[in-house]
C-alpha positions in Angstrom: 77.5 -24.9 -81.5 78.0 -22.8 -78.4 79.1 -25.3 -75.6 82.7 -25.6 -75.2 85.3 -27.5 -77.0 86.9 -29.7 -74.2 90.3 -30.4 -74.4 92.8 -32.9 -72.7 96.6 -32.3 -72.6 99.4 -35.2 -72.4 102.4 -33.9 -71.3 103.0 -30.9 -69.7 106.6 -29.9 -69.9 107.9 -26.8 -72.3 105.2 -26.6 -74.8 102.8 -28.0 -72.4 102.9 -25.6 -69.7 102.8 -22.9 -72.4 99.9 -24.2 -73.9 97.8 -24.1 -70.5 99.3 -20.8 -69.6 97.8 -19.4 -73.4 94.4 -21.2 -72.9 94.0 -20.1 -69.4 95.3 -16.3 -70.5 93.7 -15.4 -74.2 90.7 -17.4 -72.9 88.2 -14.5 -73.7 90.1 -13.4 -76.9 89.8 -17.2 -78.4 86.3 -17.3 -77.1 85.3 -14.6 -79.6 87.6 -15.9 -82.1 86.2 -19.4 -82.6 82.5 -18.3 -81.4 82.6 -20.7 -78.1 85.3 -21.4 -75.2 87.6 -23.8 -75.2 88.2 -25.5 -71.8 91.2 -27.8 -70.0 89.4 -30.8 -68.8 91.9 -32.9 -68.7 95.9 -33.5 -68.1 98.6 -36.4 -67.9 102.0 -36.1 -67.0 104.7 -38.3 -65.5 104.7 -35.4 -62.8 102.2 -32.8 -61.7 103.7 -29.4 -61.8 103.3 -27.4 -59.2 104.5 -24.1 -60.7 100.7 -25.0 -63.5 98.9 -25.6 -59.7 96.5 -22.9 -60.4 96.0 -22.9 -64.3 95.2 -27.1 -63.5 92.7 -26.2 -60.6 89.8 -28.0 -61.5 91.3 -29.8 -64.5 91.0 -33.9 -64.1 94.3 -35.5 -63.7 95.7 -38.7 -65.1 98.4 -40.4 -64.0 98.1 -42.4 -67.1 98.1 -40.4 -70.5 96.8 -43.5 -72.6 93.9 -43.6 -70.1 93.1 -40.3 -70.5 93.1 -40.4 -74.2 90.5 -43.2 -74.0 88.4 -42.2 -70.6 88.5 -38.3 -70.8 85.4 -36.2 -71.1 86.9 -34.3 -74.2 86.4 -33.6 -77.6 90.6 -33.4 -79.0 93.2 -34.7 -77.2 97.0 -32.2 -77.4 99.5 -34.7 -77.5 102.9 -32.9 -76.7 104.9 -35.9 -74.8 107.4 -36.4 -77.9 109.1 -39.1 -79.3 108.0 -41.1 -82.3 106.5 -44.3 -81.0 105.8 -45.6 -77.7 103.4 -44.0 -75.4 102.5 -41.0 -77.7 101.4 -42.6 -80.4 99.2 -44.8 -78.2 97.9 -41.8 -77.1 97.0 -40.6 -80.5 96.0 -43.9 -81.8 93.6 -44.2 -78.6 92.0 -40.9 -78.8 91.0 -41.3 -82.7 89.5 -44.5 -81.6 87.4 -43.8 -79.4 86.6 -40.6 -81.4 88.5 -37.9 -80.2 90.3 -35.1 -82.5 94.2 -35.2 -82.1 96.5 -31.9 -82.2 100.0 -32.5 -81.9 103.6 -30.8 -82.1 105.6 -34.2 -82.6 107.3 -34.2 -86.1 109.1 -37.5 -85.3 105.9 -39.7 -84.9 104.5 -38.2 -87.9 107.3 -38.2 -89.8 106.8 -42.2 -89.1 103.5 -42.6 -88.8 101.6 -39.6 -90.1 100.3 -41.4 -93.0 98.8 -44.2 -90.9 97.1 -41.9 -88.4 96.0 -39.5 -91.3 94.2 -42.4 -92.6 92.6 -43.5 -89.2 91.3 -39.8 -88.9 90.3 -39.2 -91.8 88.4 -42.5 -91.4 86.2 -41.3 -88.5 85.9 -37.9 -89.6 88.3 -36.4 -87.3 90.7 -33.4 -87.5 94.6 -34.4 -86.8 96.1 -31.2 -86.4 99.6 -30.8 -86.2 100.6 -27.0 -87.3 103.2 -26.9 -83.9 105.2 -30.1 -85.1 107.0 -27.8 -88.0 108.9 -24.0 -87.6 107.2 -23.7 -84.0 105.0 -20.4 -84.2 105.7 -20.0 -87.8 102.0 -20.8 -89.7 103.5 -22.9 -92.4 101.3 -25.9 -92.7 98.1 -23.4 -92.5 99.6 -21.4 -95.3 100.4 -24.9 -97.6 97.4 -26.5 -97.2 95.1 -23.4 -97.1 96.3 -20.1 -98.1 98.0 -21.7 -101.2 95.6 -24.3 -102.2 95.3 -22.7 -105.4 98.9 -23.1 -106.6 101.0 -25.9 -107.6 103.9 -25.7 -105.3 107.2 -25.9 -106.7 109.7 -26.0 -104.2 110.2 -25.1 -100.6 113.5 -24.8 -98.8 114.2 -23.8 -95.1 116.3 -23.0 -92.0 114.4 -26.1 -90.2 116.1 -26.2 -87.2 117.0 -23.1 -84.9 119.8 -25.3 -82.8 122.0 -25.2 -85.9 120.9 -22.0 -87.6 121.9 -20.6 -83.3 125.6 -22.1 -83.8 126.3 -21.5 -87.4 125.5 -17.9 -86.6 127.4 -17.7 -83.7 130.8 -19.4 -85.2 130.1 -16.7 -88.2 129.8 -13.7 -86.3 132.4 -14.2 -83.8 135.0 -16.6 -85.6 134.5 -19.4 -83.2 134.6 -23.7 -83.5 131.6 -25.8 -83.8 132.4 -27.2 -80.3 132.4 -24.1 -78.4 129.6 -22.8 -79.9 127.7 -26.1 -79.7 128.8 -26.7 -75.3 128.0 -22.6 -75.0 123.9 -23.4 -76.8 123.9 -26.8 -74.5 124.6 -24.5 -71.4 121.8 -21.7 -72.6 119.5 -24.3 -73.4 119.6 -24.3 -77.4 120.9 -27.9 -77.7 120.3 -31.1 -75.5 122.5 -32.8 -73.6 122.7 -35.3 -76.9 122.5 -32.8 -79.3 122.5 -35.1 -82.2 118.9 -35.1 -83.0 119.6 -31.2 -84.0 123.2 -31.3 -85.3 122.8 -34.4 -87.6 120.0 -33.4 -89.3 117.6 -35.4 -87.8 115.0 -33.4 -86.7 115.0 -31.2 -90.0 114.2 -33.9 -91.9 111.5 -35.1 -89.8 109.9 -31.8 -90.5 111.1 -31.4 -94.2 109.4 -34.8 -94.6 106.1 -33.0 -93.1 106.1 -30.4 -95.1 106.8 -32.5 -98.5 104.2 -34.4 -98.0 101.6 -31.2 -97.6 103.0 -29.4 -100.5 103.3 -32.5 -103.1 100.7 -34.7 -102.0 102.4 -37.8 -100.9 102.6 -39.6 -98.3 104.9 -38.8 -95.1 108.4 -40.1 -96.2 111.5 -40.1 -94.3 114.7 -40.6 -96.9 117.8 -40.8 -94.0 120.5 -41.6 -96.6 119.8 -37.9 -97.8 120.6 -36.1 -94.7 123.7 -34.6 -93.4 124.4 -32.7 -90.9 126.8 -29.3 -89.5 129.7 -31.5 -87.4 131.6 -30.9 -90.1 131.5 -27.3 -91.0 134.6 -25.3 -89.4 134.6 -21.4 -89.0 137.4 -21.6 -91.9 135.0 -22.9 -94.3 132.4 -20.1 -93.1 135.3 -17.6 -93.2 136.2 -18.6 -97.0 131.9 -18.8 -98.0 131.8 -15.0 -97.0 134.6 -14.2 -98.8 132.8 -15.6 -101.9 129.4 -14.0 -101.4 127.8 -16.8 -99.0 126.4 -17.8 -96.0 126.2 -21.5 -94.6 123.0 -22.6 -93.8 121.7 -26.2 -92.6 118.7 -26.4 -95.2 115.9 -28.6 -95.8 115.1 -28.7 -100.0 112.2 -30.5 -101.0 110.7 -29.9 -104.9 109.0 -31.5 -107.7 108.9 -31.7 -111.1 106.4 -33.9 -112.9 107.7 -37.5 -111.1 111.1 -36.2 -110.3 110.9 -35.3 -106.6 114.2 -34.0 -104.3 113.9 -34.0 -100.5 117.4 -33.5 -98.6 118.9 -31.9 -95.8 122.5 -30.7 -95.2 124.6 -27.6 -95.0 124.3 -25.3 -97.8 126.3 -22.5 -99.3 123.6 -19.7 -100.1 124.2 -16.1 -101.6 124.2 -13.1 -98.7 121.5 -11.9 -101.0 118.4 -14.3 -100.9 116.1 -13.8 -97.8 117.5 -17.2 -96.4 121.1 -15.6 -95.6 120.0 -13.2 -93.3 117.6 -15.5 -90.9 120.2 -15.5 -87.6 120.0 -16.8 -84.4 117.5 -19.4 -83.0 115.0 -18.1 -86.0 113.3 -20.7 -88.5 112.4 -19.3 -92.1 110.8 -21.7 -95.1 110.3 -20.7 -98.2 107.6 -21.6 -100.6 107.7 -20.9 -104.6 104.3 -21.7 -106.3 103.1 -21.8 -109.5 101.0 -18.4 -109.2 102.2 -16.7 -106.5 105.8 -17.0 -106.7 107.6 -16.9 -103.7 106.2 -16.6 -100.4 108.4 -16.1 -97.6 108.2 -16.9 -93.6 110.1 -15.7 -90.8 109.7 -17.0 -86.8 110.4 -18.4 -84.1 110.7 -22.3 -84.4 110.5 -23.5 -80.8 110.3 -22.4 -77.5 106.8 -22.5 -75.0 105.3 -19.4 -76.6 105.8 -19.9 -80.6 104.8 -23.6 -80.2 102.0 -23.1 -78.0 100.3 -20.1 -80.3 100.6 -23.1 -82.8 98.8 -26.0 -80.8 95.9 -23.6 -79.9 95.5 -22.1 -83.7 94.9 -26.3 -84.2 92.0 -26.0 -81.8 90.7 -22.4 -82.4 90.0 -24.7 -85.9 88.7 -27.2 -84.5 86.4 -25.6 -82.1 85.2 -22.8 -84.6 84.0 -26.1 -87.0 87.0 -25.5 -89.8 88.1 -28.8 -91.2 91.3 -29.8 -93.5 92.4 -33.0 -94.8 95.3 -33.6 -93.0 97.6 -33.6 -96.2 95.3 -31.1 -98.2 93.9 -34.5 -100.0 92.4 -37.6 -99.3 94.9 -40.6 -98.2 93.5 -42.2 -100.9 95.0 -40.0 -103.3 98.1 -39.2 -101.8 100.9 -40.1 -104.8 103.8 -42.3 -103.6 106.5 -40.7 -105.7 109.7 -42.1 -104.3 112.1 -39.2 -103.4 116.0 -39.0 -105.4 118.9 -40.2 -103.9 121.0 -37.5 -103.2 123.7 -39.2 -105.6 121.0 -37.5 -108.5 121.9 -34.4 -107.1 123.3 -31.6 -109.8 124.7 -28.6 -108.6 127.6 -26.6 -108.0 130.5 -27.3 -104.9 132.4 -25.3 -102.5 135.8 -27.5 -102.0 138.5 -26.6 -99.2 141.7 -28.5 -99.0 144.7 -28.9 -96.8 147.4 -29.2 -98.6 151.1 -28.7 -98.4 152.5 -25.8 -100.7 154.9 -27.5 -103.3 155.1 -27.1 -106.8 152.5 -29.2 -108.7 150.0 -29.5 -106.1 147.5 -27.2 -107.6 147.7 -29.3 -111.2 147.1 -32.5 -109.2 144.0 -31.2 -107.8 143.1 -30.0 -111.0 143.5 -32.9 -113.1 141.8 -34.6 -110.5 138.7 -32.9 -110.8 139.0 -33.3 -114.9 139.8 -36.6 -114.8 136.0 -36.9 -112.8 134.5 -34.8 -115.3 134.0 -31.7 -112.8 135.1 -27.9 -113.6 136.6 -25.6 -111.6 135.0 -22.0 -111.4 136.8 -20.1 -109.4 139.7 -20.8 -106.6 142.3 -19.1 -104.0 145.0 -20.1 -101.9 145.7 -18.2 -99.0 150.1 -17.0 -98.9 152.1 -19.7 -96.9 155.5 -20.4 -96.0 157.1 -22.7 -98.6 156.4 -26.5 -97.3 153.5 -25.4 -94.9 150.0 -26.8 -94.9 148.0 -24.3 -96.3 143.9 -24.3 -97.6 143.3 -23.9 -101.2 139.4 -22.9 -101.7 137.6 -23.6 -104.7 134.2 -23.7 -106.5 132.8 -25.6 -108.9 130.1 -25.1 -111.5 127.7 -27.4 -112.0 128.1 -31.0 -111.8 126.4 -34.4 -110.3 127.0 -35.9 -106.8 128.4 -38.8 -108.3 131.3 -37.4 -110.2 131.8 -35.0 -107.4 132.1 -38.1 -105.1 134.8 -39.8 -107.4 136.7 -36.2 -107.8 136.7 -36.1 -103.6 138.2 -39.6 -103.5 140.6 -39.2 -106.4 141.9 -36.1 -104.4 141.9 -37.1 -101.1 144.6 -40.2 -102.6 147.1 -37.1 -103.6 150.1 -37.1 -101.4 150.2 -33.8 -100.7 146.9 -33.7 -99.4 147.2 -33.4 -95.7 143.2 -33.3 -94.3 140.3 -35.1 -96.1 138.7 -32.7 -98.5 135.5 -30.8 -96.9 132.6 -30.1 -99.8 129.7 -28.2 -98.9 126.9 -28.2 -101.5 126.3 -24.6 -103.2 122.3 -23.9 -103.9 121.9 -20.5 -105.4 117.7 -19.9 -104.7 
């Protein structure tokens, strides 16, 4: 087939504007790439943009994005408006109808709804590609579903959001609080107004629930009880982790083993020696152990118009050059609805920080709290005080379940001379 793929574009702000910048730019390059050109026939936005006037010369514009998806002369339809229902999933709902492919960088609509539109591709024979929605430039779903098609995977665990992994660094390298770090990535762009799509944990999840679903072959599952986020971390608790030999890290964990699955997100203490401790900055990294090739490890950029649009357009170069995947590596019919853990399963070791007052006894009382819930201690400090001051006793644990970890948290936070509710940050060792 040598005629062009035609292509029509809903939304056109960030990713958007970078996508028709790429197309327009690396035109010739993709053209030899995928064997024929692909071409912007199309575009809806709630505003035209005038600094895309030229790279939209000649391109058919839609006031109305579901109306293009259903009148446009093209063959896939980019989908990069955001937000999990509403008008773009009626934009990807209309295109597959009337037989249109679908790329996408939204992981909250499929993270809802990625089974059901799988399933309504799949059912027409259409591609729904959606490599941009997960770790921006970073070719993870390509490398799941194709790369390591081979291998059962095992596990995969990430830095799934660059927001957090931007302020965690930030409060580490230059001893600062979560809420100057957080107002300084709001004013450089890093975080949104409402930041607590990145900072809760919600759009890790969305992805980690992506991802999940591609590596274990089930269908796309959010689990919201099993996600926390960084409010809580202080730069005294990242102070106190580096002393120990750790980094904090907001993580997505997803594995499986036989019908056991785990998929969570929340901070994370990890060692300074596994590749995960020493991805800084804005950068996204996932890691994937599989049965035959170990462990494969990816580095990148996860957002921004560049990263995410060199995503969308590998989706089309696909499409375009005739390559087809099953959206979730298998048929919907075989995807296996294994129900993820609660996090309560959890087993694992704990980093614990306290605020207590320095008095004699304090330390036992801690400790036969942690007995009396069945949890050992395996290692603690307490920085020099003043007699009577408040002062932080540090302490790991080894390994134990969430449950009786929960029950030693309350049982201490009940001790008089516990002064601050007890902060526990979750210790995976990779």
């Amino acid at each position: 087939m040598t005629e062009p793929l035609r292509v029509a574009i809903a939304g056109l702000g960030t990713v958007g504007g970078g996508t028709v910048r790429l197309l327009r730019q690396q035109s010739e390059l993709i053209r030899r790439r995928c064997g024929r050109a692909i071409e912007l026939v199309a575009a809806a936005a709630l505003v035209r943009p005038p600094e895309l006037e030229a790279e939209l010369a000649g391109v058919r514009w839609f006031d109305d994005a579901v109306t293009m998806a259903r009148d446009a002369t093209a063959d896939v339809v980019v989908e990069l408006i955001g937000g999990a229902h509403g008008v773009a999933l009626r934009v990807c709902e209309t295109a597959l109808a009337h037989g249109r492919h679908v790329v996408t960088a939204n992981k909250a609509m499929l993270a809802h709804h990625g089974t059901a539109l799988a399933e309504q591709a799949e059912e027409r024979g259409l591609s729904l590609g959606f490599e941009a929605a997960v770790a921006g430039g970073i070719p993870v779903i390509k490398t799941l579903r194709e790369g390591l098609a081979a291998n059962r995977i095992l596990e995969i665990h990430g830095i799934l959001n660059g927001t957090c992994n931007y302020i965690l660094s930030r409060m580490r390298q230059e001893g600062l609080e979560f809420e100057a770090v957080l107002a300084d990535a709001q004013r450089l762009g890093y975080a949104e107004a409402d930041p607590s799509f990145d900072i809760d944990g919600i759009d890790a999840a969305h992805k980690l629930a992506i991802l999940a679903s591609v590596a274990f072959g089930g269908p796309v599952r959010l689990v919201p009880d099993n996600v926390e986020g960084i409010r809580h971390v202080t730069a005294i608790d990242i102070k106190y982790a580096e002393q120990l030999g750790y980094r904090i890290k907001l993580l997505g964990i997803t594995r499986r083993s036989g019908d056991i699955l785990e998929q969570r997100v929340h901070p994370c203490l990890v060692p300074v020696g596994t590749p995960i401790a020493v991805v800084e900055d804005v950068f996204n990294a996932v890691i994937i152990v599989g049965d035959f090739v170990d462990r494969v490890v990816l580095v990148g950029r996860g957002a921004g118009a560049g990263p995410t649009a060199s995503a969308v357009v590998a989706d089309l170069i696909d499409i375009a050059a005739g390559r087809h995947a099953r959206t979730f590596g298998v048929p919907v019919a075989s995807l296996d609805p294994i129900e993820p853990l609660p996090l309560s399963a959890r087993v694992g070791a704990y980093y614990l920080r306290l605020m207590v007052r320095d008095e004699v006894g304090v330390l036992a009382a801690v400790a036969g709290a942690l007995a009396a819930s069945g949890v050992s201690i395996a290692q603690f400090f307490q920085d020099r005080r003043d007699p009577g001051e408040k002062v932080p006793v540090v302490l790991t644990t080894h390994d134990t379940d969430e449950a009786s970890m929960q029950r030693a948290l309350d049982r201490i936070a009940g001790l008089g001379p516990v002064m601050e509710p007890p902060r526990r940050i979750r210790i995976e060792p990779f």
